[in-house]
C-alpha positions as CSV (number, residue, x, y, z in Angstrom):
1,X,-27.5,-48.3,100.4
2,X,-27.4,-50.6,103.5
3,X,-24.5,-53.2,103.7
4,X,-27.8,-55.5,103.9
5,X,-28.4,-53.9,100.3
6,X,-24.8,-54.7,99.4
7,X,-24.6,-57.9,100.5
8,X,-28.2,-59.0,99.0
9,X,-28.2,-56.8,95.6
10,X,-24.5,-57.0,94.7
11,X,-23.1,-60.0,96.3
12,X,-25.5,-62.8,95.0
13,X,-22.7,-63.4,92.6
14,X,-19.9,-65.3,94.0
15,X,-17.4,-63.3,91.8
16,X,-19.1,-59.7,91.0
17,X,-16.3,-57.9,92.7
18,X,-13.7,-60.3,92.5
19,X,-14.2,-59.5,88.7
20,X,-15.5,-57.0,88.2
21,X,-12.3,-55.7,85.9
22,X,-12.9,-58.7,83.8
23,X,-13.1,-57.9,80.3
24,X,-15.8,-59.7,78.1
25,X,-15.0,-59.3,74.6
26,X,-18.4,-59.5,73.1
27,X,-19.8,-56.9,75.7
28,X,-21.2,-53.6,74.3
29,X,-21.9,-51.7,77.3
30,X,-20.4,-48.1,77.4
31,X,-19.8,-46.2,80.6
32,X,-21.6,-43.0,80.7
33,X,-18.5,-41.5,81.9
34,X,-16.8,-39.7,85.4
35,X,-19.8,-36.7,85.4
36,X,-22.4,-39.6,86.1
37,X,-20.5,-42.1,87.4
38,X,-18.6,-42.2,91.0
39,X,-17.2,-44.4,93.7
40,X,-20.9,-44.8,94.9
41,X,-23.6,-46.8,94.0
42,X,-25.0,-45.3,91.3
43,X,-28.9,-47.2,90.5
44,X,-32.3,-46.9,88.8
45,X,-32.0,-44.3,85.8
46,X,-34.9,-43.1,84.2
47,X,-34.4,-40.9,81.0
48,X,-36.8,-37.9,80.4
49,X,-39.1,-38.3,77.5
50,X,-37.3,-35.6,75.4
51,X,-33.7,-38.0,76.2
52,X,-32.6,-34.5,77.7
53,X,-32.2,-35.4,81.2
54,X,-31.2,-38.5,83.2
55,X,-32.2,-39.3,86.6
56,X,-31.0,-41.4,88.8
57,X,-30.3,-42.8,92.4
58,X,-27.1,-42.5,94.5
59,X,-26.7,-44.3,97.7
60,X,-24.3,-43.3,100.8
61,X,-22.9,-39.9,99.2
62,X,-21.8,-37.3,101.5
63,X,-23.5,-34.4,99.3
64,X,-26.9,-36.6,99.7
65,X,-29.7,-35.1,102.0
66,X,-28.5,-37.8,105.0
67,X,-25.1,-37.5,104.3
68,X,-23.0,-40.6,104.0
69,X,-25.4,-42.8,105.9
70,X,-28.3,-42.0,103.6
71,X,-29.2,-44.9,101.6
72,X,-30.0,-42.5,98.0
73,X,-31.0,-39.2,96.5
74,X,-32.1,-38.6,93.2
75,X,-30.0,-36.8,90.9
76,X,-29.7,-35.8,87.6
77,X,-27.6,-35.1,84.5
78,X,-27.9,-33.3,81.2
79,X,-27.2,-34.6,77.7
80,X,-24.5,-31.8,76.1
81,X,-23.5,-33.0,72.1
82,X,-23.5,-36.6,73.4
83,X,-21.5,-35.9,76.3
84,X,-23.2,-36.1,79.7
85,X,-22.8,-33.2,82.1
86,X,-21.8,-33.8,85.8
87,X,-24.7,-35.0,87.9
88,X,-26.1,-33.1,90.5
89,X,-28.5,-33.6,93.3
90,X,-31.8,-32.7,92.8
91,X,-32.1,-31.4,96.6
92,X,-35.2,-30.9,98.4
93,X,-38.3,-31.7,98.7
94,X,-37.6,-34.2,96.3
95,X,-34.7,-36.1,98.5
96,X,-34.8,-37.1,102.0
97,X,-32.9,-39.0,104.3
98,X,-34.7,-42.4,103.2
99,X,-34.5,-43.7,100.0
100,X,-35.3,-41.7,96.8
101,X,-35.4,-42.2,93.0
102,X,-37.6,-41.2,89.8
103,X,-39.5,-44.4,88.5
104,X,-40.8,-42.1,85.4
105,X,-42.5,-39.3,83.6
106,X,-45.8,-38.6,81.7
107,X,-45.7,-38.8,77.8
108,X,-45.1,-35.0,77.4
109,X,-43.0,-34.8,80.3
110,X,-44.7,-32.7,82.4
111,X,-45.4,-35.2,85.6
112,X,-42.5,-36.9,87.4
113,X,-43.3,-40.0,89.6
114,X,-40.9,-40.7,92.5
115,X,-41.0,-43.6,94.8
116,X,-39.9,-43.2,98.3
117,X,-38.9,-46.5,100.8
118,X,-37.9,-45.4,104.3
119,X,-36.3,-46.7,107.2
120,X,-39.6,-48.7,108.6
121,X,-39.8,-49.8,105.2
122,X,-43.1,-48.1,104.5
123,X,-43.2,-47.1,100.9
124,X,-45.2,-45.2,98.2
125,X,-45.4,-42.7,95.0
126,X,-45.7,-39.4,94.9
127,X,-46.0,-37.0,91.8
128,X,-44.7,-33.4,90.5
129,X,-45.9,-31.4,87.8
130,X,-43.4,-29.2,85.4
131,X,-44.3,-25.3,85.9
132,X,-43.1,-22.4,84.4
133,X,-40.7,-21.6,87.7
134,X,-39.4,-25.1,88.1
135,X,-41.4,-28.9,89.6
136,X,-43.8,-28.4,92.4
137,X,-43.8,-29.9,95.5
138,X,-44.5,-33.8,95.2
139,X,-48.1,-35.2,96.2
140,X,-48.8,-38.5,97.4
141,X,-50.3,-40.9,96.0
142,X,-51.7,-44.3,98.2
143,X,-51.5,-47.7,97.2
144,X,-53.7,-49.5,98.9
145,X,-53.0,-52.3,100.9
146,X,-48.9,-51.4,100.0
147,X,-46.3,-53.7,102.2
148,X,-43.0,-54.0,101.9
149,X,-41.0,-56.7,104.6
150,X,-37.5,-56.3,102.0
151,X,-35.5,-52.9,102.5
152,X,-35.1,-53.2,99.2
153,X,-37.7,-51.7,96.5
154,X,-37.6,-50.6,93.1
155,X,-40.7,-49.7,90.8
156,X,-41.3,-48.2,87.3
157,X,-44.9,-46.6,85.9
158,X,-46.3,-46.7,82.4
159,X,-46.1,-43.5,79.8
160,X,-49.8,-43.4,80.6
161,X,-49.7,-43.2,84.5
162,X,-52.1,-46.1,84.8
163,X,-49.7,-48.7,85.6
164,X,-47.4,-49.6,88.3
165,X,-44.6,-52.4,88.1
166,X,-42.9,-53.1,91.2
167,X,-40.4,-55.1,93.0
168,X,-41.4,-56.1,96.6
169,X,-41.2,-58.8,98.7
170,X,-44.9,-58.6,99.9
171,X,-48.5,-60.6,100.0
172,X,-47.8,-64.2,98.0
173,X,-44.5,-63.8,97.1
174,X,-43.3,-66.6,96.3
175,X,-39.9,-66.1,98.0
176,X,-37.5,-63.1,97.9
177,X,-38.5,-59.8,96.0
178,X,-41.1,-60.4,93.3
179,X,-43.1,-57.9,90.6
180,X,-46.3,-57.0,91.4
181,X,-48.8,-54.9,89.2
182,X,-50.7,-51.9,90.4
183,X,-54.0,-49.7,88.5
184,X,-54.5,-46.3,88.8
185,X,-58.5,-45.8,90.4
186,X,-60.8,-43.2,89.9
187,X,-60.3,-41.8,93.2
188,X,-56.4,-41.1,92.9
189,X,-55.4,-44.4,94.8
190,X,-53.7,-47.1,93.3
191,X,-55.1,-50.5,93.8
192,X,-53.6,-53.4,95.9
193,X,-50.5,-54.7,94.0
194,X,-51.2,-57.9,91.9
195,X,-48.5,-60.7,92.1
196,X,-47.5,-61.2,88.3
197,X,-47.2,-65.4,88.7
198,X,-44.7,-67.8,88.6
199,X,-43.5,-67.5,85.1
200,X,-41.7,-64.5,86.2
201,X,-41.6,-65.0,89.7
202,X,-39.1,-67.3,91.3
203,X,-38.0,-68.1,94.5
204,X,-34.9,-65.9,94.4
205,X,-35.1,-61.9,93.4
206,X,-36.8,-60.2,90.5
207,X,-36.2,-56.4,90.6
208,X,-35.9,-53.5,88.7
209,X,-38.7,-54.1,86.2
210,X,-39.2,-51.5,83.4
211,X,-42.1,-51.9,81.3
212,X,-41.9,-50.6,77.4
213,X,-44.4,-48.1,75.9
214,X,-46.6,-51.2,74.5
215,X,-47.4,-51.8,78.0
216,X,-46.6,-55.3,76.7
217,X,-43.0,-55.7,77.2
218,X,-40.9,-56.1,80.6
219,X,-37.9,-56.2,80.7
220,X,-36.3,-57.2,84.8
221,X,-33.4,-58.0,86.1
222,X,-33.3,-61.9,87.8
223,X,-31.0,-64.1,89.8
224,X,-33.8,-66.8,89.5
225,X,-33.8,-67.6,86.0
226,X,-30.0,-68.8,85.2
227,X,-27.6,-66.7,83.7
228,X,-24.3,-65.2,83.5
229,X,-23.5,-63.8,86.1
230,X,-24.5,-61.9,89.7
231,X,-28.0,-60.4,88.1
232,X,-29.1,-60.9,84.6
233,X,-31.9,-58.5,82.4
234,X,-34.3,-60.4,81.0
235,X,-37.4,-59.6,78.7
236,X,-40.9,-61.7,78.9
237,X,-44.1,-60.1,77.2
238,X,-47.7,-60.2,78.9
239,X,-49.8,-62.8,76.5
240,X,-52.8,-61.2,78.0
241,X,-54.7,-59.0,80.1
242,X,-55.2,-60.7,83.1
243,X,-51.0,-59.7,84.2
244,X,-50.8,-63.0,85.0
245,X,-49.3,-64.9,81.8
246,X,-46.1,-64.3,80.6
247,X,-44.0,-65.5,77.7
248,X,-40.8,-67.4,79.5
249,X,-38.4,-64.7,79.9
250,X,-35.0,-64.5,77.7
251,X,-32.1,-63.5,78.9
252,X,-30.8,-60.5,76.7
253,X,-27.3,-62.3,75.6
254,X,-23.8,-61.6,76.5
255,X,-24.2,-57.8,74.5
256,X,-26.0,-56.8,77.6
257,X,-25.2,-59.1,80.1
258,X,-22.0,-60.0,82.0
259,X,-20.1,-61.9,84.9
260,X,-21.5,-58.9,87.3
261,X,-24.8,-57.6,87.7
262,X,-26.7,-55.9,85.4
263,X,-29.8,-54.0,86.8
264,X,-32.7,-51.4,85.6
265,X,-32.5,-51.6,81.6
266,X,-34.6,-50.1,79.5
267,X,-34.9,-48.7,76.0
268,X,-35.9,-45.0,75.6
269,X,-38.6,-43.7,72.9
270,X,-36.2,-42.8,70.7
271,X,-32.1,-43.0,70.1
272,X,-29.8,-45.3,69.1
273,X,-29.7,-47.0,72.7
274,X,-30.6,-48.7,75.6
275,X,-29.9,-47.7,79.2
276,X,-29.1,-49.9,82.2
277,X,-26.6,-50.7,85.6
278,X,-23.7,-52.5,85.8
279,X,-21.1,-53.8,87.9
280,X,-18.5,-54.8,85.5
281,X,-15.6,-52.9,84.9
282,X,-16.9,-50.6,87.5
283,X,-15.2,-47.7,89.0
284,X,-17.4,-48.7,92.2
285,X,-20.5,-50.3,93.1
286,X,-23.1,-50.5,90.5
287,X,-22.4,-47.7,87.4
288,X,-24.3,-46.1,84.5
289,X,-24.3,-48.0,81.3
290,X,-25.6,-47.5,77.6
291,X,-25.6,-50.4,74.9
292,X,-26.4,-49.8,71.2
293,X,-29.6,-51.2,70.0
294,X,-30.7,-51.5,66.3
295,X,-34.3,-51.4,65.2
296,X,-35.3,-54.7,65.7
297,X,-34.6,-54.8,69.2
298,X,-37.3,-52.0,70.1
299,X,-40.6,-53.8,71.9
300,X,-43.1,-52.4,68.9
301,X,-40.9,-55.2,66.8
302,X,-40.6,-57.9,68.9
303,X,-44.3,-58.2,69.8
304,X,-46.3,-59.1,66.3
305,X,-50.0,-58.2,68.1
306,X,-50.5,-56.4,71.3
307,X,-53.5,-58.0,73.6
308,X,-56.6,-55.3,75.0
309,X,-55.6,-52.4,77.6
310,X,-55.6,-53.5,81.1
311,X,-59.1,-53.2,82.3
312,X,-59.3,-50.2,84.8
313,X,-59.4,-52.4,87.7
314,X,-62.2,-51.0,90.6
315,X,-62.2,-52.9,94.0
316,X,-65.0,-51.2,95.3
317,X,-68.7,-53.2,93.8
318,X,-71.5,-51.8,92.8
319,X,-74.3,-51.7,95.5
320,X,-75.8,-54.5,93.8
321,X,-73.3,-56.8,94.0
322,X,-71.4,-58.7,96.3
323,X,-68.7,-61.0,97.1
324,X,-69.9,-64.7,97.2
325,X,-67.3,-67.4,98.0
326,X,-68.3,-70.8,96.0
327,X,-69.2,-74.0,97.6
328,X,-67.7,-75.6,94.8
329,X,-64.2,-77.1,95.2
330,X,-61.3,-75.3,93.5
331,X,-59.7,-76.3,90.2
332,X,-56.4,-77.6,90.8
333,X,-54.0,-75.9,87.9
334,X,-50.2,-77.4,89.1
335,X,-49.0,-74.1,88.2
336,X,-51.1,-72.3,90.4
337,X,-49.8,-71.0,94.2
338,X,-52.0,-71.6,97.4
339,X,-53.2,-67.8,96.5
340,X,-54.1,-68.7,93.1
341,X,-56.2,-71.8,94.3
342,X,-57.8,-68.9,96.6
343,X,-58.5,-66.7,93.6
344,X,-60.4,-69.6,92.0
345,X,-63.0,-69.6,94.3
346,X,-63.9,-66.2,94.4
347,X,-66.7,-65.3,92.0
348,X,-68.8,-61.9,91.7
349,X,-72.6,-63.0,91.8
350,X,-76.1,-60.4,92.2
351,X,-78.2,-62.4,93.9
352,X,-76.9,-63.3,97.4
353,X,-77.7,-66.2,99.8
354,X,-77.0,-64.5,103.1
355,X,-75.6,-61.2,103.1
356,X,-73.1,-60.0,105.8
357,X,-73.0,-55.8,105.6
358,X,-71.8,-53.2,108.1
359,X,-69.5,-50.4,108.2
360,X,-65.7,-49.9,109.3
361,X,-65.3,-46.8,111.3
362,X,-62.6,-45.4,113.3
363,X,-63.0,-45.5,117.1
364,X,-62.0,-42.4,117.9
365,X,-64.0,-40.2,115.2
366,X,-66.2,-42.5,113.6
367,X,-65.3,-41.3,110.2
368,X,-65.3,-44.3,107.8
369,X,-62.2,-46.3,107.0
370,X,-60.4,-47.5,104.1
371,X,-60.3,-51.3,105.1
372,X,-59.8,-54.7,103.6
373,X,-62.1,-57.9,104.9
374,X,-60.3,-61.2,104.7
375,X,-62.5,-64.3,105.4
376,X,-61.1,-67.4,106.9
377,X,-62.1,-70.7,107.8
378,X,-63.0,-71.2,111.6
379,X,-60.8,-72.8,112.9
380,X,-58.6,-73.8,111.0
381,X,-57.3,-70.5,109.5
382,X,-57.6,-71.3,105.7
383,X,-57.9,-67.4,103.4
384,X,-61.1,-68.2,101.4
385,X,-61.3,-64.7,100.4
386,X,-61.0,-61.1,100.9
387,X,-63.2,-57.4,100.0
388,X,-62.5,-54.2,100.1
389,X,-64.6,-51.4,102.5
390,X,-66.1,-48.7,100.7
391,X,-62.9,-45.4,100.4
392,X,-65.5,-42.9,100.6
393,X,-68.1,-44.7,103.2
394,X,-66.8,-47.7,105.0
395,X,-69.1,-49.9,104.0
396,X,-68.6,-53.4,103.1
397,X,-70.7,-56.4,101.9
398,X,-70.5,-60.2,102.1
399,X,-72.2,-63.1,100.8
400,X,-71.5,-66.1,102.4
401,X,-72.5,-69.6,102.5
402,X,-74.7,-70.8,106.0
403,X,-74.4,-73.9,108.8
404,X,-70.1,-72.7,109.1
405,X,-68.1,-70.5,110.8
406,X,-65.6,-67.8,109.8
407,X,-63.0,-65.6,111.3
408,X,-63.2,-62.1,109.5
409,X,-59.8,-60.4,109.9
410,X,-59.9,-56.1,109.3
411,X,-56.6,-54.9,108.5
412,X,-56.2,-51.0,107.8
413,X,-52.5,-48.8,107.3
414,X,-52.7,-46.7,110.7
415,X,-54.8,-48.9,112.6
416,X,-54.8,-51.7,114.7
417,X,-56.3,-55.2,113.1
418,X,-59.3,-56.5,114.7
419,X,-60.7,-60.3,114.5
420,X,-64.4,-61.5,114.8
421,X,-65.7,-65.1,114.4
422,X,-68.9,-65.6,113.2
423,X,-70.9,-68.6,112.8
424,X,-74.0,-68.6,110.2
425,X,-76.9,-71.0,111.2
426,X,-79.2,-71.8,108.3
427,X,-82.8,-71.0,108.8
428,X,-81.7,-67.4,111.0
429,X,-82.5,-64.3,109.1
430,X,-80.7,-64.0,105.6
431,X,-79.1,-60.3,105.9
432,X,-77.2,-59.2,109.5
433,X,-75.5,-56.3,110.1
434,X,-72.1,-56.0,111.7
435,X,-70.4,-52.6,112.3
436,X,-66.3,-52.6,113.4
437,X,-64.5,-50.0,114.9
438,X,-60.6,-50.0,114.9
439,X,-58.1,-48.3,116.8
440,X,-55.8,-45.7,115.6
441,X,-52.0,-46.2,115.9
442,X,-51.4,-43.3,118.0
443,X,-49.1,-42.5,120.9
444,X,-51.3,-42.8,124.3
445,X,-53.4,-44.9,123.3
446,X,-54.3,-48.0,125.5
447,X,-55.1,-51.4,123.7
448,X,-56.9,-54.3,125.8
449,X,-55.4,-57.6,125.4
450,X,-58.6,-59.8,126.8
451,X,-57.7,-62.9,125.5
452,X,-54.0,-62.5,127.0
453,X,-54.9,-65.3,129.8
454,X,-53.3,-67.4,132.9
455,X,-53.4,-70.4,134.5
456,X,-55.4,-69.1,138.7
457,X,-52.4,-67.3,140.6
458,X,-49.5,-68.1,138.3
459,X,-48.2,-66.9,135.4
460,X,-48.3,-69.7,133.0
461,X,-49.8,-68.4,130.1
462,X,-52.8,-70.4,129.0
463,X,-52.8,-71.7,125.2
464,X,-55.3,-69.3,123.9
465,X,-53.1,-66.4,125.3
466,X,-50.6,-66.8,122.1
467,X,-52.9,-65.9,118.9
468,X,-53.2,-62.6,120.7
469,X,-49.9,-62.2,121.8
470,X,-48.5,-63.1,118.1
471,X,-50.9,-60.0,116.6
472,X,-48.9,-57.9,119.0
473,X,-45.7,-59.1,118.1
474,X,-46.6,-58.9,114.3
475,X,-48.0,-55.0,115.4
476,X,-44.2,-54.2,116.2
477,X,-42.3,-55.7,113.4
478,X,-44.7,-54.1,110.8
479,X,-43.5,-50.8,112.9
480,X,-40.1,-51.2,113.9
481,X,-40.3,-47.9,115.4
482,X,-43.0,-48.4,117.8
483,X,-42.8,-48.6,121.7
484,X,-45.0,-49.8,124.4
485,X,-45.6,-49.9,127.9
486,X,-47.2,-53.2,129.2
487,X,-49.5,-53.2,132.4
488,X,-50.8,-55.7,134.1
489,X,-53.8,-55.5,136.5
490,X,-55.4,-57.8,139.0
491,X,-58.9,-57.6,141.4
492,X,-58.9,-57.0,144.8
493,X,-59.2,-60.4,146.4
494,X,-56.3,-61.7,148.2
495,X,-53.3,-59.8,149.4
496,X,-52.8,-56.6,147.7
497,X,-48.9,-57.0,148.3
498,X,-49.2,-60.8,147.0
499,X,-51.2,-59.2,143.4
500,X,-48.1,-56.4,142.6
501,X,-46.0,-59.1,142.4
502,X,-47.9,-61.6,140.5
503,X,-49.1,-58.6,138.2
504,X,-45.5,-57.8,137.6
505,X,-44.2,-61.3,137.2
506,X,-47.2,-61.6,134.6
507,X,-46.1,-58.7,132.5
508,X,-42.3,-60.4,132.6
509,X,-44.2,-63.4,131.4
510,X,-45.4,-61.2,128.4
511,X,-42.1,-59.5,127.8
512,X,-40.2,-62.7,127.9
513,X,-43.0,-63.8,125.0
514,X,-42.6,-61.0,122.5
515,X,-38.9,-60.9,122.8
516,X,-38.7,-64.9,122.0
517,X,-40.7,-63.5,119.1
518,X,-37.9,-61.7,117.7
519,X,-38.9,-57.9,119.2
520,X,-36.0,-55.9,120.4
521,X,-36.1,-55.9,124.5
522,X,-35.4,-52.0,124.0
523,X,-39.2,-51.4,122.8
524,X,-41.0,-52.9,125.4
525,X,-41.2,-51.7,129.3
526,X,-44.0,-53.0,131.9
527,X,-45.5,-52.6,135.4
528,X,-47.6,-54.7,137.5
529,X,-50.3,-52.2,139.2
530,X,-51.9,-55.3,141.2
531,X,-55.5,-54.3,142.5
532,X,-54.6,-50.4,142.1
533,X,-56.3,-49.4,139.0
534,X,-59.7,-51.3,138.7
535,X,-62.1,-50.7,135.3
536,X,-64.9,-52.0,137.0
537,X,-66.4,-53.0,140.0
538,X,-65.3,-55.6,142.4
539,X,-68.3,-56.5,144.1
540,X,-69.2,-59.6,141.8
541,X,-67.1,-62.1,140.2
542,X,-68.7,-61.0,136.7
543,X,-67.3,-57.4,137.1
544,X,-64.2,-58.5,138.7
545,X,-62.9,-60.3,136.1
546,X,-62.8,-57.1,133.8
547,X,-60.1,-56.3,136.3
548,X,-58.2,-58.8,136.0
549,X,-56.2,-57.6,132.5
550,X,-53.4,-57.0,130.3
551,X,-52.6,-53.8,128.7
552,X,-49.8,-52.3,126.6
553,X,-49.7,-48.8,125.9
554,X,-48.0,-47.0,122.8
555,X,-45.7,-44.6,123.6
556,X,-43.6,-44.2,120.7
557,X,-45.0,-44.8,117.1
């Protein structure tokens, strides 16, 4: 792991390492011993159904894919008369130089799920099936709409593969990492992670979570809900199946917990105990740990009635039916975030009022494209609500109230965003159609920036020039990685010597912005070209201004 990772997962306490030799009397926790544990971090185990095999991360080992630098590999140990044997690394092409680890296996034990967080911080799941000569290669598996601004990440997935529990610091958290829930669709997918609401949330970190088999119980780990130490497990149960109410989480006692931090613990199908990370009494960083449970303390006896399955959640409606947004004001619940207050307004009706439909496509190949639709309030910005294009078509449909305006915002993985305003006069035809195409992130291409503005032969960048230049600012720190080339461009009027330099004083101007933004001078280059590369015709003022633009190209992704 990082030092970030260090500092933000291990420090939180101000004495986890100052005492971490501390002995606590009525602690139970049992060190799995030198074969699993070592001077590294050792994080995230996950038990095989037949309690055979444990898995598990190990961060900044020199036998790890990356070496020393690599922030954790999975590997694994055997169970030999009680004894565990010495870990090894599960090697390729399950481990690579970003982060690795096993979030859980199938009920028989024949598909392993692995998450996978790299350096950009994009992360996913991908699966591999048990065969007869060993695991196959892992697939991927999308989550749609996944985002991840924390380097950290840590996830789990129900016995039945359905579900998804993961720590993130995403879309309405409400302040450092939070869980979210996930579905398995139809199509293979998994759909956009669902913020699991304040009673677990906090403002501080929630990680680790581990749901039980009654799909019921979570236990997490929390620096936001008291305790005793750095990190604390706690337990809450769902009270329903919307994954939004919880019971108020307990902490699991001084038996489990200590003066360190205690991550990842969860109880196996069967055995005589629990399994979970420490940092007390460590021989390192964070270490394997068992604690003896009795039979009361298994989820199927805590729980005295289980609520319905979660409903196999589909974001893509029926043809019939259609996103309306209510004209109704919201319910005010004090509990309820600025995101809840937008979920309260969305309702799913079949007869619509004034229908927006079209199709997302991408501008290169015009094959249809996996897209989400949010609708705002023009202009003042407010979400009102959000859909979901079509996976297999593109297509998308709106219902929307008249005599307003909106900003629709497209946002797709791989693509550049793309804003449109419109403004819905009553009495105008009830149905309009509106086709987008976006952009592929790819290196060589050339994105316009028309709205990127200045005051008549200086570079004083008008007002309206900075919603633009913030979407390209947001573009690079969603992809720390990427690299552009800004040009600017002028007509032919005027001195051509006099239009290379303001051209290249403009793109400074434009530099100067983005790295007050926070992007890395190192990423961005620029030229002024002046007059020398025209798009259009100069002969009229309405084809001359065309000319008159700012550009960036991508030339590293």
């Amino acid at each position: 792991m990082s030092a970030r990772y260090i500092l933000k997962a291990l420090a939180i306490s101000f004495v986890v390492f100052f005492e971490v030799h501390a002995q606590d009397p009525v602690n139970d926790q049992e060190n799995l011993g030198q074969g699993v544990n070592s001077p590294y971090n050792e994080l995230d185990p996950v038990l095989s159904p037949d309690g055979q095999s444990l898995y598990f991360t190990r961060t900044r080992h020199p036998n790890n894919i990356g070496g020393s630098k690599d922030p954790g590999d999975i590997w694994v140990t055997a169970l030999d008369a009680d004894q565990w044997s010495e870990a090894r690394n599960l090697g390729t092409p399950f481990n690579s130089k970003d982060l690795n680890a096993v979030i859980g296996f199938s009920n028989d034990g024949t598909i392993m799920y692995m998450q996978n967080l790299s350096k950009n911080r994009k992360g996913g799941i991908s699966f591999s099936r048990k065969t007869a000569s060993g695991w196959s290669n892992p697939q991927e598996m999308p989550i749609q709409y996944f985002y991840n601004k924390s380097d950290l990440q840590s996830m789990c997935i129900s016995n039945d593969g359905k579900i998804i529990i993961m720590s993130v610091e995403s879309f309405s958290t409400y302040g450092a990492e939070d869980l979210y829930v996930s579905f398995l669709q139809s199509d293979g997918t998994w759909s956009e992670p669902r913020n699991l609401g304040t009673a677990v949330n906090t403002k501080y970190q929630e990680m680790t979570p581990k749901l039980a088999d009654d799909n019921v119980t979570l236990f997490f780990s929390s620096n936001g809900h008291g305790g005793f130490g750095g990190r604390d497990i706690f337990l809450t149960k769902r009270l329903d199946d919307t994954w939004r109410n919880w019971s108020t989480p307990q902490n699991l006692g001084r038996k489990v917990n200590t003066k360190g931090v205690e991550l990842s613990y969860f109880i196996p199908n069967n055995g005589d105990f629990a399994y979970m990370v420490s940092t007390q009494n460590s021989d390192g960083y964070g270490d394997l740990k068992r604690v003896r449970i009795k039979p009361e303390d298994r989820p199927n006896n805590l729980v005295e009635s289980l609520p319905p399955d979660p409903p196999e959640v589909d974001p893509f409606p029926e043809p019939d039916t259609v996103l309306i947004i209510s004209q109704q004001e919201p319910v005010e619940e004090p509990t309820d975030s600025t995101n809840e207050t937008i979920e309260l307004i969305k309702t799913i009706v079949t007869k619509p009022a004034y229908t927006i439909d079209g199709q997302v496509t991408n501008s290169e190949t015009s094959n249809p494209v996996y897209a989400r639709i949010t609708i705002h309030s023009f202009p003042e910005g407010e979400e009102l609500a959000s859909v979901a294009t079509n996976v297999s078509n593109g297509q998308y449909q709106i219902n929307l109230p008249t005599d307003t305006r909106y900003e629709l915002k497209i946002k797709a993985d791989g693509y550049l965003g793309y804003n449109a305003v419109l403004e819905l006069n009553q009495g105008e035809e009830e149905q309009l159609q509106t086709d987008f195409q976006l952009t592929p992130i790819e290196v060589g291409v050339t994105i316009q920036l028309p709205n990127v503005l200045f005051e008549r032969s200086t570079t004083n960048l008008l007002s309206e020039s900075f919603e633009e230049l913030d979407r390209v600012s947001d573009l690079l720190m969603e992809y720390p990685n990427m690299e552009i080339a800004l040009s600017g461009h002028t007509d032919n009027q005027g001195s051509a010597k006099l239009n290379l330099k303001l051209s290249q004083d403009r793109v400074e101007t434009v530099l100067l912005y983005l790295v007050g933004k926070g992007v890395d001078r190192n990423r961005l280059s620029g030229k002024g070209y002046g007059g020398t590369k025209p798009i259009a015709s100069n002969k009229s003022e309405s084809t001359r201004k065309l000319n008159r633009r700012v550009e960036f190209t991508i030339i590293k992704k």
